[in-house]
C-alpha positions as CSV (number, residue, x, y, z in Angstrom):
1,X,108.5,-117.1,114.1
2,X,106.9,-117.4,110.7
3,X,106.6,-113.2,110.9
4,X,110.8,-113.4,110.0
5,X,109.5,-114.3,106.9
6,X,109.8,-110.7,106.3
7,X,113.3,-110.4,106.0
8,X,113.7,-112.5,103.1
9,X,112.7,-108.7,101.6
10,X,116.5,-107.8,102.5
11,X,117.6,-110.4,99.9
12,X,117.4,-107.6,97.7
13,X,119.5,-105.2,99.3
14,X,121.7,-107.8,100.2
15,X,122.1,-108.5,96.6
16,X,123.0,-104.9,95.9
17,X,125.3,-104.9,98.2
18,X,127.0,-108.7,97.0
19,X,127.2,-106.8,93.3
20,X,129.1,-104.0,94.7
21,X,131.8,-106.1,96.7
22,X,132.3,-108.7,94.2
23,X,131.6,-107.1,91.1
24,X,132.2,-109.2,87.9
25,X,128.9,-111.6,87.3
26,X,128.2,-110.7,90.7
27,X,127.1,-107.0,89.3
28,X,123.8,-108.0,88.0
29,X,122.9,-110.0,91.4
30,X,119.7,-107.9,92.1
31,X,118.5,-108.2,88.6
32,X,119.2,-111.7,87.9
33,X,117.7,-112.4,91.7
34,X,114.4,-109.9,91.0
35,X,113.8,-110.9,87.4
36,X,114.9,-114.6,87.1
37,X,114.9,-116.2,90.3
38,X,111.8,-114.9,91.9
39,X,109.4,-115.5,88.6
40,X,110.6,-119.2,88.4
41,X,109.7,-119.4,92.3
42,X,106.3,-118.0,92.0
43,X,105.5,-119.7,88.6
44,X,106.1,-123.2,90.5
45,X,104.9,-122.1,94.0
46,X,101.5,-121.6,94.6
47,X,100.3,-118.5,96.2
48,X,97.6,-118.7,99.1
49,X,94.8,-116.7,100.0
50,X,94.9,-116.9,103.8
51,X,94.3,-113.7,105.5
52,X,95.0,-112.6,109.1
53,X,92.7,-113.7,111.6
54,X,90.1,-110.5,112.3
55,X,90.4,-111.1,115.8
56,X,94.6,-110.8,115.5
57,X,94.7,-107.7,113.3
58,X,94.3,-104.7,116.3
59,X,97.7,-106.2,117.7
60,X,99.3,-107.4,114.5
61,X,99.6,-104.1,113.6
62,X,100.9,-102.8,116.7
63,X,104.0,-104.8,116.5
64,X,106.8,-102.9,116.2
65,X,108.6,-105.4,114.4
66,X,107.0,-105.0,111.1
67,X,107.9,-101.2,111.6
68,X,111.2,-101.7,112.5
69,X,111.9,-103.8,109.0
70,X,110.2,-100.9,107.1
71,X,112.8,-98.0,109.3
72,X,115.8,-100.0,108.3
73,X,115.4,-99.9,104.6
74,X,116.0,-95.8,104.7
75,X,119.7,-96.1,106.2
76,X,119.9,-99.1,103.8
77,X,119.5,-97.3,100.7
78,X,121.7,-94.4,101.6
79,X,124.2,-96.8,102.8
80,X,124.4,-98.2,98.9
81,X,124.1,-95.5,97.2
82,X,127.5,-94.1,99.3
83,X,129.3,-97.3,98.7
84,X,127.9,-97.6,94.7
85,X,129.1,-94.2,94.5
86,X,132.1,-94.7,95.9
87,X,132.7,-98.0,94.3
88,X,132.5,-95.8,91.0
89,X,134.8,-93.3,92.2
90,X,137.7,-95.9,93.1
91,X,137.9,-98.6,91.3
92,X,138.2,-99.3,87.4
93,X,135.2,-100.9,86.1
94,X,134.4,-102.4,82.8
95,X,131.3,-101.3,80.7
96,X,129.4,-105.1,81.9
97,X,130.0,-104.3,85.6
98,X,129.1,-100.9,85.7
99,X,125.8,-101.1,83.9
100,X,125.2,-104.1,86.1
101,X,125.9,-102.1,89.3
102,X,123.7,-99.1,88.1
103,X,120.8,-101.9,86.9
104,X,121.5,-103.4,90.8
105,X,121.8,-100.7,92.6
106,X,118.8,-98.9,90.8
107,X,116.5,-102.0,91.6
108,X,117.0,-101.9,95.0
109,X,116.1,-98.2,95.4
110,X,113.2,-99.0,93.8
111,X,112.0,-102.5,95.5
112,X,113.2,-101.6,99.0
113,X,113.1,-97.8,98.5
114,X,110.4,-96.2,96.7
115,X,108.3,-99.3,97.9
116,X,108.9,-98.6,101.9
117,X,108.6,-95.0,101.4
118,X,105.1,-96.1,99.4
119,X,104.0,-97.8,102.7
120,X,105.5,-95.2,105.3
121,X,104.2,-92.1,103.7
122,X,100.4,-93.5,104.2
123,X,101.7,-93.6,107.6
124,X,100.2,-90.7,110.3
125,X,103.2,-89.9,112.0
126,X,105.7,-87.2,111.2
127,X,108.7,-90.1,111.7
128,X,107.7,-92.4,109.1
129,X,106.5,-89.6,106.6
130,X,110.2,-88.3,107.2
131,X,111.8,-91.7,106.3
132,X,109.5,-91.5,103.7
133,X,110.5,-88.2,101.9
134,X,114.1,-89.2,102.6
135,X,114.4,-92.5,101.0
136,X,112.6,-90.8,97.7
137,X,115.0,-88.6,97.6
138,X,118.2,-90.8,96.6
139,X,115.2,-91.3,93.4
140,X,114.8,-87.5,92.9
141,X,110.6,-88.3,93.1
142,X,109.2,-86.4,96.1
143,X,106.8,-85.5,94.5
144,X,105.3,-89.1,94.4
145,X,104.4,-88.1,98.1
146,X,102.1,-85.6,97.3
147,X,100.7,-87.1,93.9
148,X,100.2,-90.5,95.0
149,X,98.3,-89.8,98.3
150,X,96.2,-87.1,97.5
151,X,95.9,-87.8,93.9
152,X,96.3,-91.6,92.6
153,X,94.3,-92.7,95.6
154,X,91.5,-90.1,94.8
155,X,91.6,-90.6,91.0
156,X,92.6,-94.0,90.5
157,X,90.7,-96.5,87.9
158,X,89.4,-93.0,86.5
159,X,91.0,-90.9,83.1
160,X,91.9,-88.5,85.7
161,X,94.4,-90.5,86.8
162,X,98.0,-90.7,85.0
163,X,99.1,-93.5,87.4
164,X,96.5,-95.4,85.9
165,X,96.9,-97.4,82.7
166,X,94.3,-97.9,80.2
167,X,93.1,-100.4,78.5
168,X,96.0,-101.1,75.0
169,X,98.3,-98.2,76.3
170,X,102.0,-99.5,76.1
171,X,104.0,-99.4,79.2
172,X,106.3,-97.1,77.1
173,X,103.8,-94.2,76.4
174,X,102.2,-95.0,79.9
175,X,105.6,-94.2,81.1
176,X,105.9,-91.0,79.9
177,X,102.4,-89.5,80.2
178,X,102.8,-90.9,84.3
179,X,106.0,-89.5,85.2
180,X,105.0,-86.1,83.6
181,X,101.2,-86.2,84.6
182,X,102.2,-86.9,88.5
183,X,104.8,-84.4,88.6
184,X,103.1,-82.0,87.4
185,X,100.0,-83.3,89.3
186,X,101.8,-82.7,92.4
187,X,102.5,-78.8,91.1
188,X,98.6,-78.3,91.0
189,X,97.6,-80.3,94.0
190,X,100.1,-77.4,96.2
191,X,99.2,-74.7,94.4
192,X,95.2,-75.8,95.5
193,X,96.7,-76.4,99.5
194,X,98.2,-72.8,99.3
195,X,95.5,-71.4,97.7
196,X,92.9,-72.2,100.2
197,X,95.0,-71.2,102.9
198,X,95.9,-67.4,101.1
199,X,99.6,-68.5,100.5
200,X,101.6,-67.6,97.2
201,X,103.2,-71.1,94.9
202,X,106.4,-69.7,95.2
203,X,107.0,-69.7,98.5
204,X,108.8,-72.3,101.1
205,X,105.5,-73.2,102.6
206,X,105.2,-74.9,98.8
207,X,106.2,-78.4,99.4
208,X,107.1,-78.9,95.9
209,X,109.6,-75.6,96.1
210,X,110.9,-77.4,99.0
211,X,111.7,-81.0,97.3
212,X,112.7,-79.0,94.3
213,X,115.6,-77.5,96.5
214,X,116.5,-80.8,98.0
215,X,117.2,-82.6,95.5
216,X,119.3,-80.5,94.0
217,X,121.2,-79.8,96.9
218,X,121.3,-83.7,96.8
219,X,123.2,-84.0,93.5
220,X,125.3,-81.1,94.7
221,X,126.0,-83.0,97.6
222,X,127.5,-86.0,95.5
223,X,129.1,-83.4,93.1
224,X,131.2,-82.2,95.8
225,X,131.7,-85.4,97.9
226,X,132.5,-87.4,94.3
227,X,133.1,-85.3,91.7
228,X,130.4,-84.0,89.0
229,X,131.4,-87.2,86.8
230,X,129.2,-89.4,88.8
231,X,126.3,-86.8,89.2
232,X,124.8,-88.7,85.6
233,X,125.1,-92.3,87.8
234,X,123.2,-91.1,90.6
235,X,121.0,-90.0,87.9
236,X,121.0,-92.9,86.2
237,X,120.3,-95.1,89.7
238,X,117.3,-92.9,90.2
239,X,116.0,-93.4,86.7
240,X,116.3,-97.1,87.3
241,X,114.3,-97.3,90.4
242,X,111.8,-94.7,88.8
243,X,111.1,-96.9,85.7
244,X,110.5,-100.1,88.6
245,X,107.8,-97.4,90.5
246,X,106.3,-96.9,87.3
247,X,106.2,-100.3,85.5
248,X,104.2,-101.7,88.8
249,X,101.8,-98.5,88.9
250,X,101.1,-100.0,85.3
251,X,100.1,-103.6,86.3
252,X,98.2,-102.2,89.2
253,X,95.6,-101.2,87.6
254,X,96.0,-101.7,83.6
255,X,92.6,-101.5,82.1
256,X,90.4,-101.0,85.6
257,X,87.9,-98.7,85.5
258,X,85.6,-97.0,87.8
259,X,81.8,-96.4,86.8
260,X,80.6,-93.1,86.4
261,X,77.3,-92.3,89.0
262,X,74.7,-90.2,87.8
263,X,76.2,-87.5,89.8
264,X,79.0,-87.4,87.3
265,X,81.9,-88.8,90.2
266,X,83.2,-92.3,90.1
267,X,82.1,-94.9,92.3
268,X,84.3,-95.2,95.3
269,X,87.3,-97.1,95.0
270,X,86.7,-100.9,95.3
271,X,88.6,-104.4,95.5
272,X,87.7,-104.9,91.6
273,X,89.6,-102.0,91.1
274,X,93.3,-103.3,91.3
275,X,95.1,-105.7,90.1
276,X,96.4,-108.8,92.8
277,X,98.9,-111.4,93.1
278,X,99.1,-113.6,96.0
279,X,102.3,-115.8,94.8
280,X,104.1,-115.5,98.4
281,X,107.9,-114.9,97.2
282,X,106.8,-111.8,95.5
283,X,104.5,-110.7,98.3
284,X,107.0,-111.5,101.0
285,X,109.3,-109.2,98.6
286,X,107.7,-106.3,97.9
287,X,105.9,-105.9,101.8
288,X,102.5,-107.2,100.4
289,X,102.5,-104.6,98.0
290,X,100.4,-107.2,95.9
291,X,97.6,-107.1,97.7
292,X,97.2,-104.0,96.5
293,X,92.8,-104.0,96.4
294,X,92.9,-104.0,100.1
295,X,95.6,-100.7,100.3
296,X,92.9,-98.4,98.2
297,X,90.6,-100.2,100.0
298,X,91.8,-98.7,103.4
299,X,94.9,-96.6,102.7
300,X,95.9,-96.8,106.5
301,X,96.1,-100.3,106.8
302,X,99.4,-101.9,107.2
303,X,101.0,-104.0,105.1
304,X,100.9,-107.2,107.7
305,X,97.6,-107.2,107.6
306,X,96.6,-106.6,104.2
307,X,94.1,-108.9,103.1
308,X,93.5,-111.0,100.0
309,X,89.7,-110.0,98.4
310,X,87.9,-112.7,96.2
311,X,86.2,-110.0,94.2
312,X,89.8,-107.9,93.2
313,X,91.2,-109.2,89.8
314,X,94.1,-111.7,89.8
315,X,97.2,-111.2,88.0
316,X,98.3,-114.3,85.7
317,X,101.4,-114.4,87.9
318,X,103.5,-112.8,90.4
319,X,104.6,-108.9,89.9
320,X,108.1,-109.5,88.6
321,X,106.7,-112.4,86.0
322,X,104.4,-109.9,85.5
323,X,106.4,-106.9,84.7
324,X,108.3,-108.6,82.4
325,X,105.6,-109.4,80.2
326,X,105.1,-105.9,80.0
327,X,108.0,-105.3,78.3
328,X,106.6,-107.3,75.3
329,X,102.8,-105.1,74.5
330,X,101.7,-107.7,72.0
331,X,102.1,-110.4,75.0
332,X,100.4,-108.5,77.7
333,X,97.9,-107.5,75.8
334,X,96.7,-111.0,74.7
335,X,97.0,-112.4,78.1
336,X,95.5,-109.3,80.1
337,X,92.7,-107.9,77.5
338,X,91.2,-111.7,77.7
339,X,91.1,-111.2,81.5
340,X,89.2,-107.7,81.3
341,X,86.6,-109.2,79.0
342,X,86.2,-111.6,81.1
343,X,85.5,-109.3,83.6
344,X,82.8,-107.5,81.8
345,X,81.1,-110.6,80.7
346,X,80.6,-111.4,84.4
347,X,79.8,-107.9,85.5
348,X,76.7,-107.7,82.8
């Protein structure tokens, strides 16, 4: 019974979905829920360290429950993008309620979108790499498939990296050089694939061509289903859930890095590498995506039975309490640059 615990992660979609019916207040449900109510939870409810029993872990993660939850959240997103769409196309809004939908809306295709498709594309099989692709499409980002598991998780903690935030870089200039660094990342990493095997970029066997032409047959799609009006909301929702993606890549692993060996490559990717939070709203929230050291550790392992590591780095809170500090540099840097030098100091 205490697995259900897991669908307390709907609460987010549900929120969208309670902005879009009621609208009014009601429009900023998912922010108010993601950004004020779960950072007063985890400032006053302590998080635990408890892992998984070894000996339960083989079966754990053969429970097709905890794949099921993850499945659901693709029809999930499509179904509120439709009815935020057509929610837009039908009814008269004011200027409060419609930025509140699109903040909404926009959170929850980044929390229970680009977050499940984050877990399912690690995933071997060609179902859950589907779901995958398909959920980051409604956030025009396919990209982040390729980029993220063949480059973030190679590179991360390292300058190579442009998911990986440095030590005094603003979340606003981090923005920018990540979006553009993964994307076009995610160019070069193809164009390396289709090299080795004799192919030509510009070709259909080019994934990137490929997500290039879906998504904008996506937009044309909603053009002609809606009207090109609300082609800049979709837009705008995608943007949303982008900024989310990249604001926790920046808290991941903000000032983290990698030694060089005497061989001039890093040193493989460890728990002290990532930034963690064990506060058990925001866990139970994001799929574990907070124990994030253990997912570089072992990409493959799933997220109900990600462990928490003593050795990874602790965040001072919980990833949305976190993210909002973000938002003020001067802030984050006093609290965070005391925590790397502390690190340092213990490491020499």
């Amino acid at each position: 019974m205490k697995d259900l615990k897991y669908l307390l992660a709907y609460l987010i979609p549900l929120s969208g979905g309670l902005a879009l019916a009621y609208q009014g207040v009601w429009s900023w449900a998912t922010l108010i829920l993601a950004f004020i109510i779960i950072p007063i939870i985890d400032t006053f409810l302590p998080g635990t360290t408890q892992n998984v029993p070894e000996e339960m872990e083989e079966s754990r993660a053969k429970n097709v429950f905890f794949d099921v939850l993850l499945l659901a959240c693709a029809p999930i997103c499509f179904a509120l993008t439709f009815f935020y769409l057509y929610t837009l196309k039908t009814t008269v809004l004011t200027t409060f309620e419609l930025a509140g939908l699109t903040m909404s809306i926009g959170i929850v295709l980044g929390a229970t979108g680009i977050n499940v498709a984050h877990e399912l594309g690690h995933r071997p099989g060609r179902l859950e790499q589907s779901f995958a692709k398909s959920i980051l499409l409604l956030v025009l980002y396919q990209h982040f498939f390729i980029e993220h598991n063949r480059g973030h998780h190679k590179y991360v903690s390292t300058d190579a990296d442009p998911a990986t935030a440095r030590k005094n870089e603003m979340i606003y200039q981090f923005i920018f050089r990540s979006v553009i660094g993964q994307y076009m990342g995610a160019w070069k990493l193809e164009k390396i694939r289709l090299q080795r095997s004799g192919d030509t970029i510009l070709s259909w066997k080019n994934e990137m061509v490929r997500f290039s032409v879906y998504q904008m047959s996506y937009l044309l799609v909603i053009a002609a289903a809606f009207g090109i009006q609300l082609i800049p909301f979709a837009i705008a929702i995608a943007v949303v859930g982008v900024l989310l993606l990249e604001i926790i890549n920046y808290i991941e692993h903000y000032g983290l890095k990698r030694d060089i060996l005497p061989s001039g490559r890093p040193e493989r990717v460890l728990p002290k590498h990532s930034w963690n939070s064990n506060q058990d709203v925001g866990r139970i929230m994001l799929f574990e995506l907070t124990r994030h050291s253990d997912h570089h550790f072992k990409a493959s392992r799933k997220y109900q039975i990600l462990r928490h590591m003593d050795e990874s780095p602790q965040l001072p809170t919980g990833y949305p309490g976190s993210m909002l500090m973000t938002l003020i540099p001067p802030l984050w840097f006093a609290v965070m640059n005391k925590r790397l030098e502390k690190r340092e100091l213990t490491r020499h």
